[in-house]
N, CA and C of each residue as an Amber inpcrd file, in Angstrom:
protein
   501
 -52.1750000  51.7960000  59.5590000 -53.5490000  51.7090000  60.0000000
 -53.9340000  50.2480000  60.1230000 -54.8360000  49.7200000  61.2300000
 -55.2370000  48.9140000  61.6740000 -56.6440000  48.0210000  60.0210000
 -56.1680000  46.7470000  60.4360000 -57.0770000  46.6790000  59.3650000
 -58.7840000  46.5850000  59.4270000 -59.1550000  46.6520000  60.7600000
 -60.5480000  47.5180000  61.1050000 -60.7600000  48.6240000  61.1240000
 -59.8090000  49.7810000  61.1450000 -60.1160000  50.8260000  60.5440000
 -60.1800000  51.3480000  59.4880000 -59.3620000  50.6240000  58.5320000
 -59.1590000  51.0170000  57.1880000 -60.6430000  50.1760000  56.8210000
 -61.0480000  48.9180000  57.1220000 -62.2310000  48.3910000  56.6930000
 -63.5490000  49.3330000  57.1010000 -64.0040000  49.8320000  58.6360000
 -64.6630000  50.9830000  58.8680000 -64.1030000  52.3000000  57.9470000
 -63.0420000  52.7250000  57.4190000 -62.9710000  53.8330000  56.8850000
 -64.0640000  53.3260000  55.5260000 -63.7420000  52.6430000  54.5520000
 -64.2770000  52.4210000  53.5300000 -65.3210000  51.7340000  53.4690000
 -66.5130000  50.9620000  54.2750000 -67.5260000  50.9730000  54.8310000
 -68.2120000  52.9660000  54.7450000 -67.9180000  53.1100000  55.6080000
 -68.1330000  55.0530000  55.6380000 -68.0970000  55.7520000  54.2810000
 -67.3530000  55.7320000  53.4920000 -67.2470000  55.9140000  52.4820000
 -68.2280000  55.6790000  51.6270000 -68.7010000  54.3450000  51.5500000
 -69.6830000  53.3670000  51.0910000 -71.1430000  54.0570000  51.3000000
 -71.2450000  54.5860000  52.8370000 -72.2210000  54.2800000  52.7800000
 -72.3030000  56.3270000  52.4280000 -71.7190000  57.2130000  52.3150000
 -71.5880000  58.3990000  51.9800000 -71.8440000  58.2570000  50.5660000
 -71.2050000  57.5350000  49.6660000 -71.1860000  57.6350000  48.2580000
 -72.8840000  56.9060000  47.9640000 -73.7780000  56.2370000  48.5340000
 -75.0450000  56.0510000  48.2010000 -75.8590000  56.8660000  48.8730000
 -75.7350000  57.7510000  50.1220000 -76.3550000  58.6380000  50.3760000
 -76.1560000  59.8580000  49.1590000 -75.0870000  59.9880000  48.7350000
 -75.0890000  60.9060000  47.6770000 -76.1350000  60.3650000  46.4950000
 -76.0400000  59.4060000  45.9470000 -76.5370000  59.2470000  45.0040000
 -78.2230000  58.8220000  45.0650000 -78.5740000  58.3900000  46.0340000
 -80.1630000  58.5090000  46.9850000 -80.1750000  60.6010000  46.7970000
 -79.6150000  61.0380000  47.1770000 -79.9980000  62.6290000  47.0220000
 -80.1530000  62.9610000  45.7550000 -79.1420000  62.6470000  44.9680000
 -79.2340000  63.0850000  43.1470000 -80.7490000  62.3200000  42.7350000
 -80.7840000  61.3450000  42.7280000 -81.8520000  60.7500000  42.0460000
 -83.7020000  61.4050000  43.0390000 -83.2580000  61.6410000  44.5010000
 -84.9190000  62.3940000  44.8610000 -84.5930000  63.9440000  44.1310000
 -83.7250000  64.5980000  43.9770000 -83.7400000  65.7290000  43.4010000
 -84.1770000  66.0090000  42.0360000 -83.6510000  64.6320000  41.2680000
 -84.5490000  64.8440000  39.7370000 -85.6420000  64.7860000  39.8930000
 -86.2430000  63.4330000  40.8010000 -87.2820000  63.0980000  40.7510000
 -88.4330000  63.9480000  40.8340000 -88.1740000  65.0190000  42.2590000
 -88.7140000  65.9410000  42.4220000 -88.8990000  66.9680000  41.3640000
 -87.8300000  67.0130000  40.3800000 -87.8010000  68.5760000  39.8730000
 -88.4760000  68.0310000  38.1950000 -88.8670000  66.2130000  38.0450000
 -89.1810000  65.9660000  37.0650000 -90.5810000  65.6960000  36.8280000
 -91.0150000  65.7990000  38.5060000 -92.7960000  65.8150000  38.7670000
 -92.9350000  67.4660000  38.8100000 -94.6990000  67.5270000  38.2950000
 -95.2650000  68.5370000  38.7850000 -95.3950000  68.8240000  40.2120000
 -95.9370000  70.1030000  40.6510000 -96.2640000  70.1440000  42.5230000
 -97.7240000  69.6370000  42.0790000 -97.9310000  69.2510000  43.4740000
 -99.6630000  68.4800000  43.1840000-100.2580000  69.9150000  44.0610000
 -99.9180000  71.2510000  44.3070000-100.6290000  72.1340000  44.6370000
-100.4240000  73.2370000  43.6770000 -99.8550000  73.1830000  42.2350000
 -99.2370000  73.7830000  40.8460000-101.0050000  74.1840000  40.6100000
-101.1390000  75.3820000  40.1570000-102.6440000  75.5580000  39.3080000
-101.7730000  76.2100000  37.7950000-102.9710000  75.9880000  36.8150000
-102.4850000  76.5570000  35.6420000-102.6180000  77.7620000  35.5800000
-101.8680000  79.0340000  35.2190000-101.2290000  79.9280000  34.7730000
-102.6600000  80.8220000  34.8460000-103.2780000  80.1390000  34.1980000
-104.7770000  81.3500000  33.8010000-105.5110000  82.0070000  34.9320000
-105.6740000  80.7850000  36.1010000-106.3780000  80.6120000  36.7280000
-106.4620000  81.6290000  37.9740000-107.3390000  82.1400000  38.6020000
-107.3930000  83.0470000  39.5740000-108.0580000  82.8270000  40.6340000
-107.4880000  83.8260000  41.9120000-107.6290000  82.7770000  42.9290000
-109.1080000  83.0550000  43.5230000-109.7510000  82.1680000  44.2330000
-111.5800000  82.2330000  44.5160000-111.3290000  84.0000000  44.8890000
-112.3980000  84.2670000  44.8150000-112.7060000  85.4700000  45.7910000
-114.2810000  85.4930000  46.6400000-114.2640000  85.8660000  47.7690000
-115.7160000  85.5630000  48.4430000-116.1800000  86.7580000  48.2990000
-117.5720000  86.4390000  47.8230000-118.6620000  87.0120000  47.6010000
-119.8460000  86.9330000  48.2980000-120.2040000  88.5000000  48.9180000
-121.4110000  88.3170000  50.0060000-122.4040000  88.0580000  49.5390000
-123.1520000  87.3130000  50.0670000-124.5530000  86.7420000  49.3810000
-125.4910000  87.7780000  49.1930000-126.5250000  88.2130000  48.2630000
-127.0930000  89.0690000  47.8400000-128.1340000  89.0110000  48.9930000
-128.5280000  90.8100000  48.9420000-130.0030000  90.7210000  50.1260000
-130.7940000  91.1000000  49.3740000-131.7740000  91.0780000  49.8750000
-133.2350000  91.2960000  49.2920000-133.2610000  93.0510000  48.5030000
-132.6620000  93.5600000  48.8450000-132.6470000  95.1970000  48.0740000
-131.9170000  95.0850000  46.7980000-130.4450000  94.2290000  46.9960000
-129.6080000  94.4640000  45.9690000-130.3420000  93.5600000  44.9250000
-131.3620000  92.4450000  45.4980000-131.7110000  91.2990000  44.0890000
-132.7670000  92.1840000  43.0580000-133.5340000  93.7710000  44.1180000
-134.2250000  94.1410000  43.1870000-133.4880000  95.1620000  42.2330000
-132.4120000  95.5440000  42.8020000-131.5380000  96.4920000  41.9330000
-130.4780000  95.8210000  40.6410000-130.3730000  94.7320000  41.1920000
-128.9350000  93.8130000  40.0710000-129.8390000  93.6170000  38.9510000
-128.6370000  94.0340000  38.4470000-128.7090000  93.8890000  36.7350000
-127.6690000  93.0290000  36.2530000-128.0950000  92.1650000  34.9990000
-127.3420000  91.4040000  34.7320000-125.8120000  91.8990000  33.9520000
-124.6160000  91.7050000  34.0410000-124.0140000  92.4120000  33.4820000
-124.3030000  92.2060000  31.8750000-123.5730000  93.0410000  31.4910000
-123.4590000  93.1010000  29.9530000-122.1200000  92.4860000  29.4460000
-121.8840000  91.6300000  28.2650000-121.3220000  90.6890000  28.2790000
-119.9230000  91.8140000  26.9290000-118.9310000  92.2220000  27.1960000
-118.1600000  92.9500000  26.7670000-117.9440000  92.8460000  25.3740000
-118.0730000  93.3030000  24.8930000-117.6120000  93.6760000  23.3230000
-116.6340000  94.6350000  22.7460000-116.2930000  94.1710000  22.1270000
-114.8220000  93.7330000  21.5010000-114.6650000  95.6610000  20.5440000
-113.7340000  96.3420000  21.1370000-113.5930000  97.1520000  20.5960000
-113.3380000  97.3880000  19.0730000-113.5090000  98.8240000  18.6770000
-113.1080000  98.8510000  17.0660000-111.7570000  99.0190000  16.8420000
-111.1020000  98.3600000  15.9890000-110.1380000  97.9710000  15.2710000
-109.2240000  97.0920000  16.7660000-109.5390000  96.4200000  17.7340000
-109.3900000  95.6560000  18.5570000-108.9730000  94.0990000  17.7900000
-107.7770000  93.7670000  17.9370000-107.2910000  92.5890000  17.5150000
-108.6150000  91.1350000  18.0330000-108.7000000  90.4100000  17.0320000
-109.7120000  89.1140000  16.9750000-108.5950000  87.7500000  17.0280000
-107.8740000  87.8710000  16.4110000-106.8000000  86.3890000  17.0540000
-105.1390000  87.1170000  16.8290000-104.8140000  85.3980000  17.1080000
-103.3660000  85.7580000  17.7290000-102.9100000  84.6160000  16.0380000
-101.8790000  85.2110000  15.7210000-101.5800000  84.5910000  14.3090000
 -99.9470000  83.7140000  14.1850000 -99.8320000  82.9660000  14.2390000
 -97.8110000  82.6090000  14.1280000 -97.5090000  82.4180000  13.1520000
 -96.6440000  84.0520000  12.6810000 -96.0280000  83.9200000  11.1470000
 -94.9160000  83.4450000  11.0630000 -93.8560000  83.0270000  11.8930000
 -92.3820000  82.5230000  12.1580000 -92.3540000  81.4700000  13.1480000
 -91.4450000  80.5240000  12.0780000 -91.3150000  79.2980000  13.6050000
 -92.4840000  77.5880000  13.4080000 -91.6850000  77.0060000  13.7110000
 -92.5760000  75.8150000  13.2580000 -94.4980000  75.6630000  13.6270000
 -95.1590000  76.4790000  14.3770000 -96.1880000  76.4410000  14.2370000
 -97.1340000  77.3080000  13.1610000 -95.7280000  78.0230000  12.0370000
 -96.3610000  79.1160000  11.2460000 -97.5620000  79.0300000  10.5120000
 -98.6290000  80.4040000  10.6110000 -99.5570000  79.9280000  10.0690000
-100.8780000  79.2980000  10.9720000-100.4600000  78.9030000  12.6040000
-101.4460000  78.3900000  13.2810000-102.4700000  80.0730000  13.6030000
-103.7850000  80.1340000  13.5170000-104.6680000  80.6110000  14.2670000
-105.0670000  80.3880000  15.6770000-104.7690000  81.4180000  16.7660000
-105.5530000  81.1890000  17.6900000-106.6940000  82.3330000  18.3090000
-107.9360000  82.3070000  18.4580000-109.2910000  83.2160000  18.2550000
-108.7110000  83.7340000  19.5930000-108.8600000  85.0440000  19.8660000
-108.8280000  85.8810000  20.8910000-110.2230000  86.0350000  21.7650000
-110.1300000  85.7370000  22.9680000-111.4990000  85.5370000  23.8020000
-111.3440000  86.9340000  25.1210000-111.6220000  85.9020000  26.3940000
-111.2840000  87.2570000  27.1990000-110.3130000  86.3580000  28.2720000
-110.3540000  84.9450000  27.6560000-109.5910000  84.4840000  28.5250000
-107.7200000  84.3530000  28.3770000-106.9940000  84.1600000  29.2960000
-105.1920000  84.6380000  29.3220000-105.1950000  83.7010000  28.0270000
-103.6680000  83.5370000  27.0150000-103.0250000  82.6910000  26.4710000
-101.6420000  82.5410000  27.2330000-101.5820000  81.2420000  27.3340000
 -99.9170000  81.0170000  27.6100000 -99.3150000  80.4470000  26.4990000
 -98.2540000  80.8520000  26.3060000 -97.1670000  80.1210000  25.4300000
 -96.2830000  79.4820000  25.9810000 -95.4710000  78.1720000  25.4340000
 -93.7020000  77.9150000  25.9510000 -94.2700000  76.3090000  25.6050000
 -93.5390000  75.6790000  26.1000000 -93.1620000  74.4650000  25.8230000
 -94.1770000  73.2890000  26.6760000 -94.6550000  73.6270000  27.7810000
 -95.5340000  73.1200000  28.8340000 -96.8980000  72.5130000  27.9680000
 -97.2680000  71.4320000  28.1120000 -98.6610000  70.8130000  27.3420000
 -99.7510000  71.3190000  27.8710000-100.3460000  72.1050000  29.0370000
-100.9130000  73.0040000  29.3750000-101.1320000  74.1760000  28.8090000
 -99.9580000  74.7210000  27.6050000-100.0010000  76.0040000  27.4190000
-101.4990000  75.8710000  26.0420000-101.7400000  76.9970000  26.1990000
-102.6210000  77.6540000  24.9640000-101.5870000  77.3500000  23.7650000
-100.6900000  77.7020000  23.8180000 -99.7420000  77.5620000  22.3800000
 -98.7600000  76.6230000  22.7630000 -98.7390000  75.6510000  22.7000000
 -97.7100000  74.9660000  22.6270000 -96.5480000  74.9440000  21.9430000
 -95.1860000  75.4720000  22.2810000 -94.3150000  75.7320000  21.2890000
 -92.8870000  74.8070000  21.5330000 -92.6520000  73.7890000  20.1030000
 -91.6940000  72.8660000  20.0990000 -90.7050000  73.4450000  20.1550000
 -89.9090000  74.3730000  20.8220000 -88.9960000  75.0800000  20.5010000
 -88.0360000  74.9020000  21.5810000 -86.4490000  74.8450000  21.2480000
 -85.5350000  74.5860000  22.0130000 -85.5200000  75.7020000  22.9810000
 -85.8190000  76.8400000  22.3690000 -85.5420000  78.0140000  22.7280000
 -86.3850000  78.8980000  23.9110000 -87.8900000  78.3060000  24.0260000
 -88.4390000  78.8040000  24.4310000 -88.7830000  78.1450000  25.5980000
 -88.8770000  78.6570000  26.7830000 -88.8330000  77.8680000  28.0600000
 -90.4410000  77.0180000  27.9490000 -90.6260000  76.5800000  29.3450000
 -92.0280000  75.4350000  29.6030000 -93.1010000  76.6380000  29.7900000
 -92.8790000  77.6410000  30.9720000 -93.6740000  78.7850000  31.0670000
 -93.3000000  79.9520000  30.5810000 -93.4850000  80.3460000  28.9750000
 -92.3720000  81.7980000  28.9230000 -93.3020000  82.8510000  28.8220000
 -94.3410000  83.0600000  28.5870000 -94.9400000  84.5500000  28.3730000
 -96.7850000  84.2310000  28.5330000 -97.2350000  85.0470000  28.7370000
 -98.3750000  85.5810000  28.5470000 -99.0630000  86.4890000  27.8470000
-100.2440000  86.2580000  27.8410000-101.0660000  87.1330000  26.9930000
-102.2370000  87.5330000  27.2610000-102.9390000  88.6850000  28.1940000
-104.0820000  88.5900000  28.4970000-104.8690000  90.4200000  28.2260000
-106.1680000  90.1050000  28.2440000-106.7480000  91.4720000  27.8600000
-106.8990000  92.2390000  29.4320000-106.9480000  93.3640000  29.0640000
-106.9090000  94.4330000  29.8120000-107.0510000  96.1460000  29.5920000
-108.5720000  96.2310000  30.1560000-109.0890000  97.5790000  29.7430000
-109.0480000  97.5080000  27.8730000-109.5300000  96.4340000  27.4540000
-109.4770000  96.7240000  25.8870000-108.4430000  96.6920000  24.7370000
-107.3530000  96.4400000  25.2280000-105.6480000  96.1810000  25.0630000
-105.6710000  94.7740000  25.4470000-104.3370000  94.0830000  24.7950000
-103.8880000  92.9270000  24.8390000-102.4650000  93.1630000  25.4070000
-102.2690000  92.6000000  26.6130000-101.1040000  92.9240000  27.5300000
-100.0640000  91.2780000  27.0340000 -98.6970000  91.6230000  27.1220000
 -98.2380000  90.4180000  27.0120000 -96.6590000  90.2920000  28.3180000
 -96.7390000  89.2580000  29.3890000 -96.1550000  89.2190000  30.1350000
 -95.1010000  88.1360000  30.0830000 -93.7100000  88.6080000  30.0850000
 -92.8080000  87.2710000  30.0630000 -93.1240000  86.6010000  31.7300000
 -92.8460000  85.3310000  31.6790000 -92.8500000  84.7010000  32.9510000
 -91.5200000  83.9890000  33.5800000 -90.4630000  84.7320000  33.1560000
 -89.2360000  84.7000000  33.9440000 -88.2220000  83.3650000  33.1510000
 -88.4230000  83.5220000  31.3780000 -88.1450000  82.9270000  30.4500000
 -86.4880000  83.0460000  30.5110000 -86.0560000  82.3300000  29.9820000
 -84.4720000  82.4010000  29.7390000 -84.0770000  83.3260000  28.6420000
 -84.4210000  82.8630000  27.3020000 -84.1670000  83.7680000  26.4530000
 -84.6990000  84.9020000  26.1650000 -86.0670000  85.3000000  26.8200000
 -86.9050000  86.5660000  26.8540000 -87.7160000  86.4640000  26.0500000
 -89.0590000  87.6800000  25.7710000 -89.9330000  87.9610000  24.9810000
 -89.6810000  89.0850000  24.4310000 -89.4310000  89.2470000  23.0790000
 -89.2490000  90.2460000  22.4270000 -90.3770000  91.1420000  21.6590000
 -90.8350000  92.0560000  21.7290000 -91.9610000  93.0100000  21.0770000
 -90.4770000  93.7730000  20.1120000 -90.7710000  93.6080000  19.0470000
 -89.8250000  93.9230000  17.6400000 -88.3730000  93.7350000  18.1910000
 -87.6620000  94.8900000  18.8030000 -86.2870000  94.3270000  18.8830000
 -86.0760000  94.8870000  20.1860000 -87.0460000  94.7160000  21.4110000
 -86.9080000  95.1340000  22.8970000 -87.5680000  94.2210000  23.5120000
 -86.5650000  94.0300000  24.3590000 -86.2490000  92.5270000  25.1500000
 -87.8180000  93.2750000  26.5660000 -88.9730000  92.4700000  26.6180000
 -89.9580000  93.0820000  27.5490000 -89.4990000  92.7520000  28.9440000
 -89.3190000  93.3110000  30.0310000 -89.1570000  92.9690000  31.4540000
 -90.2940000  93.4840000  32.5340000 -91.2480000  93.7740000  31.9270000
 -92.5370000  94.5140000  32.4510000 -93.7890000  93.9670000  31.5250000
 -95.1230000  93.5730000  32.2730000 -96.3760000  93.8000000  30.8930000
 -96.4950000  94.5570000  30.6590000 -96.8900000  94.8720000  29.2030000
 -96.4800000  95.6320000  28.2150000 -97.5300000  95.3780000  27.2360000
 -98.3100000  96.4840000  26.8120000 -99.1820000  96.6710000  25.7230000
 -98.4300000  96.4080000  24.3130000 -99.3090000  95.6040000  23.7070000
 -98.6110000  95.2250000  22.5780000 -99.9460000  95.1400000  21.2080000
 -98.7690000  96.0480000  20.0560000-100.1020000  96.3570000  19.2180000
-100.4700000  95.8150000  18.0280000-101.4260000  95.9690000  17.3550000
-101.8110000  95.1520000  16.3290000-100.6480000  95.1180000  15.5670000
-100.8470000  93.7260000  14.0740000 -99.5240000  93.5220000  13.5340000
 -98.0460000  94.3650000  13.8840000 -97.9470000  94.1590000  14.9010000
 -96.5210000  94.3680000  15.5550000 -95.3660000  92.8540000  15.9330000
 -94.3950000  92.3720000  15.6330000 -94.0830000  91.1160000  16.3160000
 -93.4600000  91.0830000  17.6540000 -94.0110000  89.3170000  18.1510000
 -93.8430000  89.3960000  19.2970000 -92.5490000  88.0150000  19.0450000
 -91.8080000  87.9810000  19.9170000 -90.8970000  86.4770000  19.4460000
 -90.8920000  86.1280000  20.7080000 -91.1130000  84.8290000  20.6980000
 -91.0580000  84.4460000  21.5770000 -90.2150000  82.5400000  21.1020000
 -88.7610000  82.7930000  21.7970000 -88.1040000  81.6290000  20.9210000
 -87.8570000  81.8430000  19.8930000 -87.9770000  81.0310000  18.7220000
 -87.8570000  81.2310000  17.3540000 -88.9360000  81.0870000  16.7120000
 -90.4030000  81.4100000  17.6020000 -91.6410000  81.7850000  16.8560000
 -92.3120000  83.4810000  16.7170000 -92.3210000  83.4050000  16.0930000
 -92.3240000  85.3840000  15.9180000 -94.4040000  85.1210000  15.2130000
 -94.8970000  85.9540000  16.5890000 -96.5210000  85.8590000  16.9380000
 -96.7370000  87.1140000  16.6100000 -98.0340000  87.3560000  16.2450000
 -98.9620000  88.8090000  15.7460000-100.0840000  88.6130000  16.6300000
-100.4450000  89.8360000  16.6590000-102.2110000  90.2120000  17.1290000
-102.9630000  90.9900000  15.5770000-103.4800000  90.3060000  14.9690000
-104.3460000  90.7520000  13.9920000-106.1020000  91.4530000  14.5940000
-106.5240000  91.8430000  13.0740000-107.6070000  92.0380000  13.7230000
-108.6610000  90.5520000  12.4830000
């Protein structure tokens, strides 16, 4: 081989081996930022609402502000796992758990992904939803793949923190 081609071969080479490594480094980069169109977990999307007419303003009533059934769990408790012992008050709004600084529970855990589960009320029940976790959400010793009603002092694991619904 000519020694301009062997010099163009490895030139080519050159410039292949920093296009590779220009790709590795936007790929972390990307996957090490948030999306700037990401909303948090809780959040739901607008819904439009027709503006009230003059009949319905004399008929609306204000709603009534829901109350909390009998023997209806009041917080969420972590008896296992380095946050043991934390209280969190049960409202009407979702909890998230996992590793994410966004979450309601923040959990230091190797084990437990950034987004792993949910927790939200429904019809008077406390529903708890994995969110496509690696190691899963466990309700006692069944791995959940559906939301799933989950009942007072029953455990929930999530990672190596094992959570209650008290009343």
């Amino acid at each position: 081989m000519s020694d301009l081609a062997l010099t163009l071969l490895r030139l080519g080479f050159l410039i292949l081996l920093w296009v590779g490594v220009f790709a590795i480094i936007g790929v972390l980069s990307r996957d090490l930022r948030a999306p700037r169109d990401a909303k948090p977990a809780g959040t739901a999307p607008a819904v439009a609402v027709a503006p009230p007419t003059p009949q319905s303003k004399k008929s609306a009533k204000a709603p009534k502000a829901a109350k909390p059934k009998r023997g209806a769990p009041t917080m969420l408790v972590v008896t296992e796992g380095a946050l043991s012992g934390t209280v969190v008050p049960l409202g009407s709004a979702p909890i998230t758990m996992g590793r994410a600084s966004d979450s309601t529970l923040v959990l230091d855990d190797d084990y437990a992904s950034n987004r792993h589960a949910r927790l939200y009320p429904h019809e008077g029940k406390w529903i708890v939803e994995d969110l496509g976790s690696t190691n899963g959400t466990w309700i006692e010793r069944t791995r959940i793949t559906s939301p799933t009603v989950i009942p007072n002092n029953v455990p929930l694991k999530v990672g190596r923190s094992t959570i209650e619904l008290r009343r």
